[in-house]
N, C-alpha and C positions, 0 to 999 in steps of 0.2 A: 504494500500500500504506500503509494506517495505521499509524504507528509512535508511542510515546508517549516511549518512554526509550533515548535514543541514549548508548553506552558509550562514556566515554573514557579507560578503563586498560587496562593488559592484561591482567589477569585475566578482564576481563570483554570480551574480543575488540575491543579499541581502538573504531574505527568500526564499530558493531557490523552486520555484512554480512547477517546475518539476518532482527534487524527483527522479524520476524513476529508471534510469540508479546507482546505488550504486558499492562500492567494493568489495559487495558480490556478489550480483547479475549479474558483470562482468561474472562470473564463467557459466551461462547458455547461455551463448553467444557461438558459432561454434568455433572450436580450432585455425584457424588462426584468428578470432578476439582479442581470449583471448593471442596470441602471442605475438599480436602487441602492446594489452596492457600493456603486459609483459617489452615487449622494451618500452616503452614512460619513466616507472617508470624508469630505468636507467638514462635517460636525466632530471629527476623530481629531482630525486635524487642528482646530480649536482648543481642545483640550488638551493637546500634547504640546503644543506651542505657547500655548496663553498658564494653562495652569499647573502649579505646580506637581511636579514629578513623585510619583507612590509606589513603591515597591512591589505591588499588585499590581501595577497597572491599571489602576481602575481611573485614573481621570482622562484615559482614551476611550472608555466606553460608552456606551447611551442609553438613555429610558425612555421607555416606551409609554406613550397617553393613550389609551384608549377614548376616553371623553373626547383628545384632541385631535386622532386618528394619527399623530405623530409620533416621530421619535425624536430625539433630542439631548442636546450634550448636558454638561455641566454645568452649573452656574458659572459665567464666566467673570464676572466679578460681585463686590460687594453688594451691590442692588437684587442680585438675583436674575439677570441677562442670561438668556439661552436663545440657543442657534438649535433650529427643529426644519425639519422634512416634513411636508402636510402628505399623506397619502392617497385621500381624499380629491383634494385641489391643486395638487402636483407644482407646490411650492415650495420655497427656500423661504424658512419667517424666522427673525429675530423677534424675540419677544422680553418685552422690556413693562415692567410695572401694569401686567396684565393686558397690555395691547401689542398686538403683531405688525409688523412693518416687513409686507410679503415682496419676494421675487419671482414673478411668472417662472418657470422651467421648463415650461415647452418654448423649442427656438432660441433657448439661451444657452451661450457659449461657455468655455469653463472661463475663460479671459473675465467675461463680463462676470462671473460668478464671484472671483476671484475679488475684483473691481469693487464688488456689492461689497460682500463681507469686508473688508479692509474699511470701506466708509462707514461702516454701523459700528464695527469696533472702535475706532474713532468718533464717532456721537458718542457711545457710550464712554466713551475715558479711557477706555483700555491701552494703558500704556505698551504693554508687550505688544509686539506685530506679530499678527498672523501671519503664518507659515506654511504653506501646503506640504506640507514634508512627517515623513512617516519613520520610525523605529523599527517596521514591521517589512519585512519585504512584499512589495507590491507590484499586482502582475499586469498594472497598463502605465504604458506610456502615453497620455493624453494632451495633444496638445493646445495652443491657446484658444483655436479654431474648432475643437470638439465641441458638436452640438450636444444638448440633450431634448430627446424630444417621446412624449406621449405618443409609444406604440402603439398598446394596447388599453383601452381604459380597464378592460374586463379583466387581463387579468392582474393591474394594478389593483384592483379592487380585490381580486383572490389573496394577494398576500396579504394585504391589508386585515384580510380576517383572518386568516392563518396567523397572524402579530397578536389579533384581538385573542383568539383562541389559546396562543401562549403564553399570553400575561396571564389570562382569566382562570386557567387551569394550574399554572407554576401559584399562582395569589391563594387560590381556594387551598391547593395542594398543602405548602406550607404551613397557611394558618391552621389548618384540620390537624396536620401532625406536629404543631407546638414546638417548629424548627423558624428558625433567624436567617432570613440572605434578602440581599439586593436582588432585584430582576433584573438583568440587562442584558445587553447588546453589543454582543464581543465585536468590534470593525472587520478584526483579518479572520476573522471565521466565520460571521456572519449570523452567528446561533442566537437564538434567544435565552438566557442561560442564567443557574443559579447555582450557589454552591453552600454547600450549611454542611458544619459539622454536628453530630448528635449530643443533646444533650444530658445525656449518661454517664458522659465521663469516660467513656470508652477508648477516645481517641479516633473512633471513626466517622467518617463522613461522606455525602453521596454530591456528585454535582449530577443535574439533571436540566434538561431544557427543549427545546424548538431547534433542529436543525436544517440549513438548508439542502438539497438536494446534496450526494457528494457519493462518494465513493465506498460508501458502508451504503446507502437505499439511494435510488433513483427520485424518488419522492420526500416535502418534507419529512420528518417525522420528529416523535415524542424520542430523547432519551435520557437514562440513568443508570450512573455507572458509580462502583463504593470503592473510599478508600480504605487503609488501617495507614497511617500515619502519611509515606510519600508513595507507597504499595497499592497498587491497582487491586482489589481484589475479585479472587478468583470465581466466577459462576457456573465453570463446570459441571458440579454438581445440586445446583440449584436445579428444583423439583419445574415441568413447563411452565408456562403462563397460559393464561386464558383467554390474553388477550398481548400480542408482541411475541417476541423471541429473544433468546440471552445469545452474547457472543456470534452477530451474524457478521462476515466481514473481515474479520478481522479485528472486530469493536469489542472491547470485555466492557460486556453490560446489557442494557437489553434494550429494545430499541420499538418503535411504533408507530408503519408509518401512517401520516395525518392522513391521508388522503379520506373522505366520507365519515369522518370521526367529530364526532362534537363533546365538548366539553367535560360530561359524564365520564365517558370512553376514555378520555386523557388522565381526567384523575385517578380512575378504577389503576389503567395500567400501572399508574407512577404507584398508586397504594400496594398493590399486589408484590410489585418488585423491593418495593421499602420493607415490608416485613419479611423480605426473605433476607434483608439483608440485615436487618435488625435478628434474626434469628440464627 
């Protein structure tokens, strides 16, 4: 299995058991996925340039609104300033003391993108310059003249609930099992993703999430995979599921994918493979 970016914090699932999904392998993914991907790095890019640096990595990541159908960086400074992707309305919005200041993205160039964001960080104060520039290796060469443009509305709208369907299921999951993590939005993997150690004291913990298409399923899918400290743990002899499968791929853990699956179905799978790992 090719893999380009191997994790080593825990937000981003230690040794990451996954693998799949890479910033090369983005590239074989349908052209509005690879779009979208395209926009996340813009908002990646904010936080890796503008805020300060975390040993997790987490101030390159993003969160996801379902109320707002976006995703969205970090606060980029003291006010509470974020840079978000509308899904919906196929925008670039800074948003600033509860009002949006949008960038059409259909027919807009990365130049002008570029253009935009640098004058908003400048309204806002933002002393550090923005920076298009990544930590992570990246598999396009985009130049000033790259358009981006509304292929498909339909199925921007598909992932759009595939996003909603990840929050709403990793949200419920969590709070039902009385575990602690951020939701977010890994840039160079593209997953929708949590990570929680258990609260037992045990020392172990599962990361689980929304992945895109890659090289473990053709399709998104639901996955969750446990540690015991930096140690992938072993599913071998973990009893089926009733819903997924362990260790497909190449992947240690077990995997689900979205395709005709609602919310229910998401959490069942995540509960089913938690207590075997709890067990």
């Amino acid at each position: 299995m090719e893999f380009l970016h191997t994790a080593t914090n825990p937000m981003s699932g230690l040794p990451d058991a996954r693998q799949g999904l890479t910033a090369r392998n983005i590239k074989d993914n349908p052209a509005v996925e690879k779009m979208m991907y395209l926009l996340a790095q813009y908002l990646a890019a904010a936080g890796i340039s503008i805020l300060e640096k975390k040993d997790d990595d987490s101030h390159s990541n993003l969160g996801f609104s379902i109320e707002n159908s976006s995703m969205y960086s970090r606060p980029l400074n003291d006010y509470g300033d974020k840079l978000s992707v509308n899904f919906e309305k196929f925008t670039l919005d800074w948003n600033s003391n509860g009002v949006s200041t949008s960038l059409r993205l259909d027919g807009t160039t990365h130049a002008e993108i570029l253009k935009w964001i640098k004058k908003m960080a400048a309204k806002a104060a933002i002393k550090v310059p923005y920076a298009y520039s990544f930590h992570y290796d990246f598999p396009y060469q985009i130049n000033d003249n790259f358009v981006f443009k509304l292929l498909d509305a339909n199925r921007l709208n598909e992932l759009l609930n595939l996003r909603i369907l990840a929050q709403s299921v990793l949200e419920t999951f969590i709070e039902a099992q009385n575990l602690n993590s951020e939701i977010r939005i890994w840039p160079h993997h593209f997953d929708t993703g949590a990570y929680t150690i258990y609260n037992d004291m045990s020392g172990e913990a599962i990361g689980l999430g929304l992945a895109v298409p890659d090289n473990v399923c053709r399709d998104h899918y639901f996955y969750i995979s446990g540690y015991k400290g930096h140690e992938v743990i072993d599913t071998s002899d973990f009893k089926p599921l009733s819903l997924g499968s362990w260790s497909v791929n190449g992947f240690k853990g077990a995997i689900l994918p979205a395709t005709e699956i609602d919310k229910n179905k998401g959490i069942a799978f995540l509960s089913e493979a938690f207590i075997q790992y709890k067990n």
